[in-house]
N, C-alpha and C positions, 0 to 999 in steps of 0.2 A: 104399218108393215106387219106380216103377220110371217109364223114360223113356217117354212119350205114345207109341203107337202111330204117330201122325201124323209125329211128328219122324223116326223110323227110315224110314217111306216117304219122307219127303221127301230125307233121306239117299241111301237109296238110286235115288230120280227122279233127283236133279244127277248123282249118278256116274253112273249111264247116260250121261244125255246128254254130260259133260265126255267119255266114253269114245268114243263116236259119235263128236266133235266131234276128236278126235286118233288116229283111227284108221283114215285114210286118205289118209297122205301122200302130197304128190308127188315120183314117185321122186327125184330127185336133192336131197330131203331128209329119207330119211328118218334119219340121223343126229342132225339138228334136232331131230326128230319124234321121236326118242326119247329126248334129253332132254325135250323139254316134257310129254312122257308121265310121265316119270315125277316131275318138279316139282308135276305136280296131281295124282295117283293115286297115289301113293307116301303114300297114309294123310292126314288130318284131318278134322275132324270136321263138317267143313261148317255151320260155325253162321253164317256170312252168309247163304248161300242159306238156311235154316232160318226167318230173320228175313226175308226175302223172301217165301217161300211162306205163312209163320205171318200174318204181317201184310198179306199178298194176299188171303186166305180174308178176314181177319176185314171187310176192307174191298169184300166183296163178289163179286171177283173167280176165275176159274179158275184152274188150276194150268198152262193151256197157256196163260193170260194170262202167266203169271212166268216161263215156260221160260227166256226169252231170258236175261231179269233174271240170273236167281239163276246161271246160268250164268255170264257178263257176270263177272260180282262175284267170283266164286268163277276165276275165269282172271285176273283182276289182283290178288287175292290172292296165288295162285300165284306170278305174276312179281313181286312184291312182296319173297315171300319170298326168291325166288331169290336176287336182287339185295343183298337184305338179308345175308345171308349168304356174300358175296363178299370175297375176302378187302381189296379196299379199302374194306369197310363194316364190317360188325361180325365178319370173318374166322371163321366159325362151320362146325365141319366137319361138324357131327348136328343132323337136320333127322328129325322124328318118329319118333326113333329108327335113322334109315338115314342113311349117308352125304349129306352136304346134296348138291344140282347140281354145283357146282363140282368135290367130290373123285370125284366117281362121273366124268362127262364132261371133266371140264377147264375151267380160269375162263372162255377165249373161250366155250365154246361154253355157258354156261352163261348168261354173258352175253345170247347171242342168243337162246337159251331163251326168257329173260325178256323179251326186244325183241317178240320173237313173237305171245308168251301175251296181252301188252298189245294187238298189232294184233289177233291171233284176238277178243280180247274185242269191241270195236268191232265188228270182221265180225259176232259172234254178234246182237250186242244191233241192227244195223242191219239183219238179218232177223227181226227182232220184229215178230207181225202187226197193226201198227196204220199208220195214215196219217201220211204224211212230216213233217206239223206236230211231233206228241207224240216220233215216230222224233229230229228233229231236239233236240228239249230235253230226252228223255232222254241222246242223245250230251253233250250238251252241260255237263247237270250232272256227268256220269258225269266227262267229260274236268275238267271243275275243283276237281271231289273228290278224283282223282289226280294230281294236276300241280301247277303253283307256287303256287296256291292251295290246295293242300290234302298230300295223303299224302307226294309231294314234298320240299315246303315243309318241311317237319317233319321227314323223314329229314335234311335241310341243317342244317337247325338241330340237330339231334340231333347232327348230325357235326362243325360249327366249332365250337361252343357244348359242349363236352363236360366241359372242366375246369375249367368256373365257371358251373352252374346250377342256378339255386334252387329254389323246390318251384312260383311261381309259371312261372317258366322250362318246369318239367319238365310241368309240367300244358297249356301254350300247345304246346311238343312233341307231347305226348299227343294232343291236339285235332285236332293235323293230321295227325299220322303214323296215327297209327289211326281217331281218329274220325272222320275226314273219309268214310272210305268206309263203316264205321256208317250213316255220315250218309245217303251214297246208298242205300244197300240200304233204307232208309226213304225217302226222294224217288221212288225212280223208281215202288216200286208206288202213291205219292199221285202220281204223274202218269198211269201207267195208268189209277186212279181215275176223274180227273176233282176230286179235291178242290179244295175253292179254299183262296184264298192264304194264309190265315192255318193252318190247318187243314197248310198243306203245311210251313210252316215249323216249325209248333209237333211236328212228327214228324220235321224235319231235327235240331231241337235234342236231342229224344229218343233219336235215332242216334247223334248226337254225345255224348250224355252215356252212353249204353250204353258206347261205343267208349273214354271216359276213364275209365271205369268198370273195363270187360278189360283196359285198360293198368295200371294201379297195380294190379290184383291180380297181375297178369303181371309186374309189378317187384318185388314182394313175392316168390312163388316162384321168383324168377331169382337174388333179393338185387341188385337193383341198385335204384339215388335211395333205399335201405331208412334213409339219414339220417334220410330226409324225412318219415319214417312209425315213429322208436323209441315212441313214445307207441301201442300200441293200441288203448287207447280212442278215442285220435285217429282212426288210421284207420278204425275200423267207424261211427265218427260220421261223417267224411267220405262213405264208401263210402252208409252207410243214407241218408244225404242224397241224396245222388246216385237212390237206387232212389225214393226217395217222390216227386221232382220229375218221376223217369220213370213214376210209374206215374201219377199225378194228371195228367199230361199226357195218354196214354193213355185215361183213364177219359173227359177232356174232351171227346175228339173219337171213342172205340168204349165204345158204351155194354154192350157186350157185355164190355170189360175189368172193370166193375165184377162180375165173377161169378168166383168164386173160380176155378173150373175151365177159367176163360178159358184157348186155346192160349198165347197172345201171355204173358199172364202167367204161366206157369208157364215157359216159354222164359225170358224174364228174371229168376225166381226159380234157374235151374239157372246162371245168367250169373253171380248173387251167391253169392257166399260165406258162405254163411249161417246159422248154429248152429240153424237149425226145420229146414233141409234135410236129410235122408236123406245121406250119404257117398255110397250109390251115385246117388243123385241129380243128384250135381254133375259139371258138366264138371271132366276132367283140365286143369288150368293149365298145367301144365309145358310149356316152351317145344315139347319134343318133339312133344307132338301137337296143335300150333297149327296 
C-alpha cells in the first residue's frame, strides 16, 4: 500500500509556503531567521497541516481556504518543539535526526527561535482571506489551544508532576500537551466551514483524541509512562478504542468518511498503529521525525 498521492502534495504545499514564509528576513535578523529556518525545515512529516488540508477538502473547502491554517499549526509546532527540547525542559540534543535548535544555535537563541515561530504563526493565520469576525475566533481558539488552557498547560504539568503520575495523570498531560493542538487543526477548518456548534465540537474532541492517540504511541517507541501500558492487549484495546470513537465521530458529521477510500480516513489509519496496515504504510514514530 503506498502513501495517497494527495498527502505528498499536501506535503509538499506547506513546505513551500513555511519556506516563503522564512525566507526573507529582515536584515538585522537574519541570525534569528536562521534558526527558525531551520526549526521548521530541518525534516517532519507535516501530519497537522495534512489533517488540515485532508479534513478541509472533505468539508468542502479550497486548499487556499487552509493555507493560512496548516501553515499557522505547522509554525507552533515547530516552536513547540524547539522549546521542548531545551535543556530546561526535556534537555534533548536530536531533533529528526539533526542536532535539535539549542545545540546547532545556542539555548538563547533558540529560545527566541521559538518566541518568534509563535508570533510568525499568529502573523500567518491573521492574513487568512476571510472577514475579521471568523479571523478574530480562529486567533482565538488557536491562542487557547496553545497557552494555559491547552499545549502549555500540559507541558507544566508534564514538568512539576514528573515523579508521581499515574496513567490517568499521563493521559490529562497528553490532552493538553499534544491534543490540544490536534484539537485546533480540527477547529479552525469547522470554523472556515461555517459548521455549527455541535458539529464544531464533536471534531474538537476528534482532534483531541487523535492527538492522545499520537502521544501513547509516541511513549511506547520512546519507552517512557511504558508502566502504564506492560499489558498489550491492554494497549491495542485502549488505542482501537480510541480509533472507533474517532471514526464514528467522523462518519456523523462527513458522510463521505463512511467510504473506505475516504482521504480523512485512511490519514487516520496511517496515525494507528495497526497490524492490517502495510509497514510502509505507517508513519515513522520515532521521536526523530516528529
Amino acid at each position: 500500500m503506498s502513501i495517497e498521492p494527495n498527502f505528498v502534495s499536501y506535503q509538499e504545499r506547506v513546505n513551500g509556503l513555511l519556506t516563503h514564509c522564512l525566507s526573507n528576513p529582515p536584515p538585522l535578523s537574519k541570525p534569528l531567521y536562521d534558526a527558525m529556518y531551520y526549526g521548521v525545515l530541518k525534516g517532519g512529516k507535516r501530519l497537522r497541516p495534512l489533517f488540515v488540508y485532508t479534513l478541509g477538502m472533505a468539508l468542502g473547502l479550497s486548499l487556499q481556504d487552509l493555507d493560512h491554517t496548516a501553515c499557522a499549526i505547522e509554525l507552533i509546532h515547530a516552536y513547540s518543539l524547539i522549546h521542548d527540547d531545551l535543556p530546561s525542559m526535556d534537555n534533548d540534543d536530536w531533533r529528526r535526526g539533526e542536532p535539535s535548535c539549542h545545540k546547532q544555535f545556542g539555548e538563547a537563541m533558540a529560545l527566541l527561535a521559538g518566541d518568534a515561530l509563535q508570533a510568525l504563526a499568529f502573523d500567518v493565520l491573521l492574513k487568512a482571506p476571510f472577514q475579521s469576525p471568523k479571523i478574530v475566533k480562529m486567533l482565538s481558539v488557536l491562542a487557547k489551544a496553545i497557552g494555559s488552557w491547552g499545549m502549555v498547560a500540559g507541558q507544566a504539568m508534564d514538568f512539576t508532576g514528573s515523579s508521581g503520575v499515574n496513567k490517568s495523570d499521563a493521559e490529562n498531560i497528553h490532552s493538553l500537551k499534544t491534543g490540544a493542538l490536534f484539537g485546533a487543526t480540527f477547529q479552525l477548518p469547522a470554523i472556515i466551514a461555517n459548521l455549527p456548534q455541535d458539529d464544531f465540537l464533536t471534531l474538537t474532541k476528534v482532534g483531541n483524541r487523535i492527538g492522545l492517540a499520537f502521544q501513547i504511541q509516541d511513549d511506547i517507541c520512546d519507552n517512557e509512562n511504558i508502566h502504564f501500558w506492560k499489558d498489550p492487549l491492554e494497549r491495542e484495546n485502549h488505542l482501537k478504542g480510541l480509533k472507533d470513537q474517532i471514526l464514528a465521530d467522523l462518519v456523523s458529521i462527513l458522510p463521505s468518511c463512511r467510504e473506505k477510500n475516504s482521504s480523512l480516513i485512511q490519514l487516520i489509519k496511517i496515525l494507528f498503529i495497526d497490524k492490517t496496515i502495510d509497514n510502509n504504510y505507517r508513519l515513522d514514530r520515532k521521536k526523530s521525525f516528529l
